[in-house]
PDBQT receptor file of N, H, CA, C and O in Angstrom, charges set to zero:
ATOM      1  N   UNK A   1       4.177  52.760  39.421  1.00  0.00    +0.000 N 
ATOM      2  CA  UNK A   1       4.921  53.721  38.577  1.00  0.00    +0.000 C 
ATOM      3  C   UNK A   1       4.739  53.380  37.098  1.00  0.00    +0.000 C 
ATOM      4  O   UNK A   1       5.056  52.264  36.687  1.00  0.00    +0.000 OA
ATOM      5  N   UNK A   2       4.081  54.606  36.042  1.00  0.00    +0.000 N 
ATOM      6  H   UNK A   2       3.824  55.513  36.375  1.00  0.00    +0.000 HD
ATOM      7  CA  UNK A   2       4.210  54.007  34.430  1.00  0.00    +0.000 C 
ATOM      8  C   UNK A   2       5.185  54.894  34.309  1.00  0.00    +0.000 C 
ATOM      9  O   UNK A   2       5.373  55.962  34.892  1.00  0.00    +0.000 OA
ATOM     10  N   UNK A   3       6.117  54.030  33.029  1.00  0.00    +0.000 N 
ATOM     11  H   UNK A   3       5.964  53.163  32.555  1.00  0.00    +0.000 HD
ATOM     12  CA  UNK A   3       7.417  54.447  32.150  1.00  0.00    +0.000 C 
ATOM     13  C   UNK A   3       6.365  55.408  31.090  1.00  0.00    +0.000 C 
ATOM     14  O   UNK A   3       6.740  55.101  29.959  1.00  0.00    +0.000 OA
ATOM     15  N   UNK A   4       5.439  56.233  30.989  1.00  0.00    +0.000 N 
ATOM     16  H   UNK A   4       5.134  56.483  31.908  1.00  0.00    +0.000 HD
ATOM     17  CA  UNK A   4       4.613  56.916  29.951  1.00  0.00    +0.000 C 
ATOM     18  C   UNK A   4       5.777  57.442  28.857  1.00  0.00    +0.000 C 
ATOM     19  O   UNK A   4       6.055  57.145  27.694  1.00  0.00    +0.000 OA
ATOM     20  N   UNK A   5       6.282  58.335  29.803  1.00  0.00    +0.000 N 
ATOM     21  H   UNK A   5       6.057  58.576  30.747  1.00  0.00    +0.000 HD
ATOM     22  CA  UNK A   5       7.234  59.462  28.975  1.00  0.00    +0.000 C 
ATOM     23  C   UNK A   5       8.478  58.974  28.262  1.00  0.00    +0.000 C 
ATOM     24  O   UNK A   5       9.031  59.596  27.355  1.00  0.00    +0.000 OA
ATOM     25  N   UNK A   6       8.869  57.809  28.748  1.00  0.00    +0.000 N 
ATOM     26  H   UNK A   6       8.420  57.303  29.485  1.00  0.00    +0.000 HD
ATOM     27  CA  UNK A   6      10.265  57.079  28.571  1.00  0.00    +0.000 C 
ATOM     28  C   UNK A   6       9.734  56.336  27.707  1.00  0.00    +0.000 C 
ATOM     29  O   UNK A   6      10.571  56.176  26.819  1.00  0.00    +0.000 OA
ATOM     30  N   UNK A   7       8.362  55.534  27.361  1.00  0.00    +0.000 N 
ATOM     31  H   UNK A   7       7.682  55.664  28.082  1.00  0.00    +0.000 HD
ATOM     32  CA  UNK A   7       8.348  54.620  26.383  1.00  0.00    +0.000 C 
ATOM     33  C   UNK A   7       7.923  55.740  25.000  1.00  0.00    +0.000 C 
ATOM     34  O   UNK A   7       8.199  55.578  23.811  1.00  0.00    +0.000 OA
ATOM     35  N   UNK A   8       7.134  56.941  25.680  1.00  0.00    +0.000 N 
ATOM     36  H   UNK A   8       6.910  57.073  26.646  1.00  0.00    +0.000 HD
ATOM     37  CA  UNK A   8       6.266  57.991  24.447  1.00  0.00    +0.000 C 
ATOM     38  C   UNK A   8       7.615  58.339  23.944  1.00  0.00    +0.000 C 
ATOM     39  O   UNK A   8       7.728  58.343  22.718  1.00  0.00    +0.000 OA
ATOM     40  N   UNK A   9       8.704  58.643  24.678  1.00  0.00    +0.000 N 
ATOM     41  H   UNK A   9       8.612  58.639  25.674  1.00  0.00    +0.000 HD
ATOM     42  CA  UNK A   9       9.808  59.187  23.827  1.00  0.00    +0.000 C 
ATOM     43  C   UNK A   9      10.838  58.174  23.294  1.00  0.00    +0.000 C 
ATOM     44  O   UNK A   9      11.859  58.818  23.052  1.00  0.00    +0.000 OA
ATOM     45  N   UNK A  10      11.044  56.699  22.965  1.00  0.00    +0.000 N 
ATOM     46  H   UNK A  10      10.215  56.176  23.162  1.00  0.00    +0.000 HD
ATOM     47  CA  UNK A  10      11.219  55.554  22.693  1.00  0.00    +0.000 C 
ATOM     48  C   UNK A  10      10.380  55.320  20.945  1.00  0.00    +0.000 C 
ATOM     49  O   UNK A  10      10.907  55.093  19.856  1.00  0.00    +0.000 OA
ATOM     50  N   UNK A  11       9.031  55.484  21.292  1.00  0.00    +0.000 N 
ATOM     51  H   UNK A  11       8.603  55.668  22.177  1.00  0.00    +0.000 HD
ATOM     52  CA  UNK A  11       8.164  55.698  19.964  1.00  0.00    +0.000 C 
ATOM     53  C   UNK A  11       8.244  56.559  19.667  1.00  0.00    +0.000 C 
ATOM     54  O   UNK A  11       7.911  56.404  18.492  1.00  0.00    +0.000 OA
ATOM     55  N   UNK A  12       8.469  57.632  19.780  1.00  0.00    +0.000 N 
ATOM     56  H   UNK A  12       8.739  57.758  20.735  1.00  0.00    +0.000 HD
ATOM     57  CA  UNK A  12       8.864  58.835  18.906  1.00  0.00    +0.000 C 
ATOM     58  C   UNK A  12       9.989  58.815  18.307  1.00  0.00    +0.000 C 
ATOM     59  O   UNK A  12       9.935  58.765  17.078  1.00  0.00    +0.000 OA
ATOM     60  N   UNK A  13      11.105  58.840  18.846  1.00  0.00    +0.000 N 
ATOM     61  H   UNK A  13      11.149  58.881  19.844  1.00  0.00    +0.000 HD
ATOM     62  CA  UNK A  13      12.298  57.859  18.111  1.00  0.00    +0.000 C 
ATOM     63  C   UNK A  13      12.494  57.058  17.008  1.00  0.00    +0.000 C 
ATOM     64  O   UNK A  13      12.972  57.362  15.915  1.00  0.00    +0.000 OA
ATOM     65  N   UNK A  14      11.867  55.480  17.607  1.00  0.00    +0.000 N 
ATOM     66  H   UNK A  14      11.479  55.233  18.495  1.00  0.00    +0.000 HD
ATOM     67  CA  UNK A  14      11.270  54.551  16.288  1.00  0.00    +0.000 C 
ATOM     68  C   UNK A  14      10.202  55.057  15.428  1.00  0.00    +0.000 C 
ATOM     69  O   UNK A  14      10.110  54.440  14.367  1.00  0.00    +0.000 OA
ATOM     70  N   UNK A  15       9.508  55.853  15.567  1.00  0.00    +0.000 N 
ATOM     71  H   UNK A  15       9.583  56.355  16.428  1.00  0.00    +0.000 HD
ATOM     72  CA  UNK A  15       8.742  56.504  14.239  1.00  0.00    +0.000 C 
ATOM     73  C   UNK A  15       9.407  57.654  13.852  1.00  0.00    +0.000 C 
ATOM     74  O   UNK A  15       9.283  57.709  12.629  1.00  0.00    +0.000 OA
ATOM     75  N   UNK A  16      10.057  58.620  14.253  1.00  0.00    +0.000 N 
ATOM     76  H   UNK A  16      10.158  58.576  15.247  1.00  0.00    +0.000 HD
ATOM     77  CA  UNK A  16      11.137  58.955  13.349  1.00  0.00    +0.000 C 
ATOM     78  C   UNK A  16      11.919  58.466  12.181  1.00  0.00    +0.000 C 
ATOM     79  O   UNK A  16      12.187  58.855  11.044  1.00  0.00    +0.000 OA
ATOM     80  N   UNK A  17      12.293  56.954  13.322  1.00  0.00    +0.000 N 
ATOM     81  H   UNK A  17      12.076  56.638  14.246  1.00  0.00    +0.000 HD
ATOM     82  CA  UNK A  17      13.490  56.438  12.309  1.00  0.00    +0.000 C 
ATOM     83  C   UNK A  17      12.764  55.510  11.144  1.00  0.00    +0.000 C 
ATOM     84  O   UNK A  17      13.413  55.081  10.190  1.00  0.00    +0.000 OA
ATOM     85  N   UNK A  18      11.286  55.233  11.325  1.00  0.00    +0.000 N 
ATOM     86  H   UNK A  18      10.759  55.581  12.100  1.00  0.00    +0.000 HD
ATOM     87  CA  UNK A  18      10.824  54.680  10.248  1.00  0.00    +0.000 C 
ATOM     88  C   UNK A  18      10.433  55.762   9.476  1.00  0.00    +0.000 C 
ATOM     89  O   UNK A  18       9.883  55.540   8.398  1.00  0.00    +0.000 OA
ATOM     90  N   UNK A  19      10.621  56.864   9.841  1.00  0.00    +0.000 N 
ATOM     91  H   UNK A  19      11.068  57.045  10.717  1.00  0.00    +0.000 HD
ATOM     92  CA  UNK A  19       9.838  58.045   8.718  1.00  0.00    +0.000 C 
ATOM     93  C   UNK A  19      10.904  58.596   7.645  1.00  0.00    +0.000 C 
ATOM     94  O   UNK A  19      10.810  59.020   6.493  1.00  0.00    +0.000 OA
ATOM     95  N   UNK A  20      12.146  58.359   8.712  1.00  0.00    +0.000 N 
ATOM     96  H   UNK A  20      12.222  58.014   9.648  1.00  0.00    +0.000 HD
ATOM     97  CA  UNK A  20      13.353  58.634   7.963  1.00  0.00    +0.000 C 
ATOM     98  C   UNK A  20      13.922  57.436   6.827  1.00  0.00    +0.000 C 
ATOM     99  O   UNK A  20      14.524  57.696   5.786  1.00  0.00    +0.000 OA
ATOM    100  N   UNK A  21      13.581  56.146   7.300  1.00  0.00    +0.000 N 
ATOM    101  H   UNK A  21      13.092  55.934   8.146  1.00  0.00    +0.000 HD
ATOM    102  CA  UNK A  21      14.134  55.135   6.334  1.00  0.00    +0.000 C 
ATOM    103  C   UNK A  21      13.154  55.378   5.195  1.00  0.00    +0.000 C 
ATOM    104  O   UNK A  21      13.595  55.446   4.047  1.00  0.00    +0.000 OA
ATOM    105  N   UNK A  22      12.072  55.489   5.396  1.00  0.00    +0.000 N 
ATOM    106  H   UNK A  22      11.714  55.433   6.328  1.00  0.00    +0.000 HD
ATOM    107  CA  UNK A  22      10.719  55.072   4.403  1.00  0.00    +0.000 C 
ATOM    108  C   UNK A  22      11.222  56.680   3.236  1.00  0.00    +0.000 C 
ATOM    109  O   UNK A  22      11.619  56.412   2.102  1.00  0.00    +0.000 OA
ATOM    110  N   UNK A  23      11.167  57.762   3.543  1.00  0.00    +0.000 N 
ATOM    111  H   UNK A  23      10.845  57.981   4.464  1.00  0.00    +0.000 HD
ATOM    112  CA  UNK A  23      12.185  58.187   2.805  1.00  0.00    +0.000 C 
ATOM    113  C   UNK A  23      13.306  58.178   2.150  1.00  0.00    +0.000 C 
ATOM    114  O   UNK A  23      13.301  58.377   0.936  1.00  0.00    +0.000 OA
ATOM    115  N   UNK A  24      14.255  57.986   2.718  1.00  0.00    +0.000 N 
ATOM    116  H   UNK A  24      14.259  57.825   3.705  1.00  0.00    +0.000 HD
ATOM    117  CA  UNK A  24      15.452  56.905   2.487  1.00  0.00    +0.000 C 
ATOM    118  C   UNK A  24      15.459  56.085   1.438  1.00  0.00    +0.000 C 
ATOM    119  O   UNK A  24      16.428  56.036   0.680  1.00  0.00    +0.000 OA
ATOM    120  N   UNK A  25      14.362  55.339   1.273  1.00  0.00    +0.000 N 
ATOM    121  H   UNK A  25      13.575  55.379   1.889  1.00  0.00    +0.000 HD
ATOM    122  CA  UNK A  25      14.316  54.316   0.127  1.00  0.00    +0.000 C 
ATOM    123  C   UNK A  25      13.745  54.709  -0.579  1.00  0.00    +0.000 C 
ATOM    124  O   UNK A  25      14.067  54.438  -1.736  1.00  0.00    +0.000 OA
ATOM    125  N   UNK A  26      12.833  55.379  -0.409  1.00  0.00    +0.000 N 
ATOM    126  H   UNK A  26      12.571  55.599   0.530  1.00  0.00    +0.000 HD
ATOM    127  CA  UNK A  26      12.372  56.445  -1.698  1.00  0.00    +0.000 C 
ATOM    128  C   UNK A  26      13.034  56.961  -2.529  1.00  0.00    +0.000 C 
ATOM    129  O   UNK A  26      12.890  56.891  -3.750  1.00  0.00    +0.000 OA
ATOM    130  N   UNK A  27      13.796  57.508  -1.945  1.00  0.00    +0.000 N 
ATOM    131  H   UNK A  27      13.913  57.564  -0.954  1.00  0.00    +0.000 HD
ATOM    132  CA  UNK A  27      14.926  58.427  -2.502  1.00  0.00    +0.000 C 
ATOM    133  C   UNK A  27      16.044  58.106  -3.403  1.00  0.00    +0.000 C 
ATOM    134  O   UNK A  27      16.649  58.647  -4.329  1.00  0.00    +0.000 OA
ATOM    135  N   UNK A  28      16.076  56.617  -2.517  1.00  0.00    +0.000 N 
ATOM    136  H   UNK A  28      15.585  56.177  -1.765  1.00  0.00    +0.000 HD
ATOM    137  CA  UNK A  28      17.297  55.340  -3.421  1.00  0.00    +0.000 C 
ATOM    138  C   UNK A  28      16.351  54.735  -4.385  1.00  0.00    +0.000 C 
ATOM    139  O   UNK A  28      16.940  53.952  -5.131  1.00  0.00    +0.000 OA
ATOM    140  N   UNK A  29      14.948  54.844  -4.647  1.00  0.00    +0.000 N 
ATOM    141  H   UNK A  29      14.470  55.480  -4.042  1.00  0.00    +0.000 HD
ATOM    142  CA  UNK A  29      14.359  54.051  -5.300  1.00  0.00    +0.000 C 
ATOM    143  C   UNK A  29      14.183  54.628  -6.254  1.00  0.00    +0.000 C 
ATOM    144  O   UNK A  29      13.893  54.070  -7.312  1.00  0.00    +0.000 OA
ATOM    145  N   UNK A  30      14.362  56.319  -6.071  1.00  0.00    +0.000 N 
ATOM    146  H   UNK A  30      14.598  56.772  -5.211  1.00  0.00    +0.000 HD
ATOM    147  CA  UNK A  30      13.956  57.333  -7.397  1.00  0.00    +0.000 C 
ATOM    148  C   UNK A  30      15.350  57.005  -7.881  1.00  0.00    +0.000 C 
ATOM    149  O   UNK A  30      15.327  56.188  -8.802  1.00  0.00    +0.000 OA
ATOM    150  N   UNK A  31      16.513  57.391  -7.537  1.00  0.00    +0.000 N 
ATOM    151  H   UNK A  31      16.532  58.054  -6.789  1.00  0.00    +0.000 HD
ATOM    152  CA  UNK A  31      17.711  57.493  -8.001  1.00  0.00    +0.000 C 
ATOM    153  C   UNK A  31      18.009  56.206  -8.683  1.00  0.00    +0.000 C 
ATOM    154  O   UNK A  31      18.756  56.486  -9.620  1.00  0.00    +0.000 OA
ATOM    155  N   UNK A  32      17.788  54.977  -8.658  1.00  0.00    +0.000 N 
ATOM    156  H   UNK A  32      17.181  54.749  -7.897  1.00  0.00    +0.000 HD
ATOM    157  CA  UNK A  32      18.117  54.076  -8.955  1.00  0.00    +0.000 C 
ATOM    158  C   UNK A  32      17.209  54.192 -10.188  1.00  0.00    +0.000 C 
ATOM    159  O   UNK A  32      17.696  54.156 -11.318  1.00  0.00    +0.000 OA
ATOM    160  N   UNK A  33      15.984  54.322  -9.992  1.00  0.00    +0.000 N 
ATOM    161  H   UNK A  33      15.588  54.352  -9.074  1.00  0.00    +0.000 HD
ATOM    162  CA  UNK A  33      15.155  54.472 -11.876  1.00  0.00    +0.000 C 
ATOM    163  C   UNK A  33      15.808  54.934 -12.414  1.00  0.00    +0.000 C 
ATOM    164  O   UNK A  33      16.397  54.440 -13.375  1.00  0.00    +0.000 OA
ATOM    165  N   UNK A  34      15.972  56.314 -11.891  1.00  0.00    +0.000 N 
ATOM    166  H   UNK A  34      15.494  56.716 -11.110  1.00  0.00    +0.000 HD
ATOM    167  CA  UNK A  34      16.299  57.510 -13.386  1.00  0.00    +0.000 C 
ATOM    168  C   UNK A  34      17.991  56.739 -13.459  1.00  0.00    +0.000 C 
ATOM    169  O   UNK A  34      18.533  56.609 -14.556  1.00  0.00    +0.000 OA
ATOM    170  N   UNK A  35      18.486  56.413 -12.543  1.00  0.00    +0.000 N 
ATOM    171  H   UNK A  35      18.046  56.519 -11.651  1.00  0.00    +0.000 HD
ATOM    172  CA  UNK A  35      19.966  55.639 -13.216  1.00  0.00    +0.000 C 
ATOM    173  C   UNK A  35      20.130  55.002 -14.445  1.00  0.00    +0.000 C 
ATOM    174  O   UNK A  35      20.879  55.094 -15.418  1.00  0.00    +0.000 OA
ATOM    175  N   UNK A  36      18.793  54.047 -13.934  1.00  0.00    +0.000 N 
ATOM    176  H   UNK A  36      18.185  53.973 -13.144  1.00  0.00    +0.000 HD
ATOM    177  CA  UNK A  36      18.838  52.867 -14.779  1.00  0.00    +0.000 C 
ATOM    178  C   UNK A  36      17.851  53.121 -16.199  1.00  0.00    +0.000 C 
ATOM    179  O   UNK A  36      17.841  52.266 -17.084  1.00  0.00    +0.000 OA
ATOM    180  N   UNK A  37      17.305  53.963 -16.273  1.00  0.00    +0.000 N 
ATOM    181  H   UNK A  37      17.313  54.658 -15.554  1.00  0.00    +0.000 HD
ATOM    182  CA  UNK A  37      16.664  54.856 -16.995  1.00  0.00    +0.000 C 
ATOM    183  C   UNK A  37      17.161  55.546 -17.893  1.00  0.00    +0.000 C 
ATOM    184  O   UNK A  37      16.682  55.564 -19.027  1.00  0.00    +0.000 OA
ATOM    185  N   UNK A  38      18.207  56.231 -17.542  1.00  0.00    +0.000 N 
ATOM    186  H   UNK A  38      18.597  56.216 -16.621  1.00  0.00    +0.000 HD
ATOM    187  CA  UNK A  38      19.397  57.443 -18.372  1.00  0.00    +0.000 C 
ATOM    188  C   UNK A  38      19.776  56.563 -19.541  1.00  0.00    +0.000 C 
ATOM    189  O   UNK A  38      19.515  56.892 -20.699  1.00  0.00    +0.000 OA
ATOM    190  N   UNK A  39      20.569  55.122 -19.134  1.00  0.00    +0.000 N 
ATOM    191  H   UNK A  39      20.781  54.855 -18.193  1.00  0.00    +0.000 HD
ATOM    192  CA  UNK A  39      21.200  55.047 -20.287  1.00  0.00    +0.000 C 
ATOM    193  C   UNK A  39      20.025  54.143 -21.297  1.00  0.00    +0.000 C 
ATOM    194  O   UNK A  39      20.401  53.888 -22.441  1.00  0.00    +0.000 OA
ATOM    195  N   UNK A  40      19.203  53.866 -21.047  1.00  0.00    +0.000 N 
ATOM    196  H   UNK A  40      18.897  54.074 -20.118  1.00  0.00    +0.000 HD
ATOM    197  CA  UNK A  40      18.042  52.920 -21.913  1.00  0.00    +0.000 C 
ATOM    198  C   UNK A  40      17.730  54.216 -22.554  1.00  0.00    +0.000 C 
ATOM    199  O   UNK A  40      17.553  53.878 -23.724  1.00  0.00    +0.000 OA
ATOM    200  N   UNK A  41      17.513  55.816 -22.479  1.00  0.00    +0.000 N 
ATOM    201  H   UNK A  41      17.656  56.091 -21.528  1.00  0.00    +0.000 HD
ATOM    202  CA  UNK A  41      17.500  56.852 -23.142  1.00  0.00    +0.000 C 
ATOM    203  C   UNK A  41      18.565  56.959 -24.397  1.00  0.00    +0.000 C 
ATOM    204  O   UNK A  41      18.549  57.209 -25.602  1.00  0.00    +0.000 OA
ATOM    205  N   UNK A  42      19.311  56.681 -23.567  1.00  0.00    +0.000 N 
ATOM    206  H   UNK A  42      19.323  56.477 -22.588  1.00  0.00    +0.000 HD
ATOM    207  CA  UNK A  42      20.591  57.338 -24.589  1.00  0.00    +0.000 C 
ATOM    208  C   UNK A  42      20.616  56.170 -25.821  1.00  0.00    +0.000 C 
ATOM    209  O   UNK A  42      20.543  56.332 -27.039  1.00  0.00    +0.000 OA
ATOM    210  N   UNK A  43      20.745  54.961 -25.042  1.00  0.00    +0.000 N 
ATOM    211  H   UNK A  43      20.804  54.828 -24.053  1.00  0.00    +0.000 HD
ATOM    212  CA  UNK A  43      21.279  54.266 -26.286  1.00  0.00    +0.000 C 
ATOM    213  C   UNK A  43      19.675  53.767 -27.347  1.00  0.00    +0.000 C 
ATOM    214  O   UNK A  43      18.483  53.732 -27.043  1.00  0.00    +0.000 OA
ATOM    215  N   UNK A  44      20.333  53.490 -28.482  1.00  0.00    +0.000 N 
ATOM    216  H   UNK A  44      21.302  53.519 -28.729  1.00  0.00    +0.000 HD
ATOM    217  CA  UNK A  44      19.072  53.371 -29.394  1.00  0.00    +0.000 C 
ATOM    218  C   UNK A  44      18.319  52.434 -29.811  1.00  0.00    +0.000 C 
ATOM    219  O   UNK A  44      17.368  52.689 -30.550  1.00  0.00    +0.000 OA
TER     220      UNK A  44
């Protein structure tokens, strides 16, 4: 007996959830520039 479908849908899962983190930190990584960014703008 192979687990095919049970492990294919296991990795589909975990590459989801790495597709979703790897975004994720992107996202915190943009936000955190322009954060830290804004006020080095402002002040003179």
């Amino acid at each position: 007996m192979r687990m095919s479908p049970v492990t294919s849908v296991v990795e589909r899962m975990w590459l989801l959830l790495a597709v979703s983190a790897v975004a994720l930190s992107q996202r915190w990584v943009s936000i955190v520039s322009t954060a830290s960014l804004v006020p080095m703008s402002i002040l003179p």
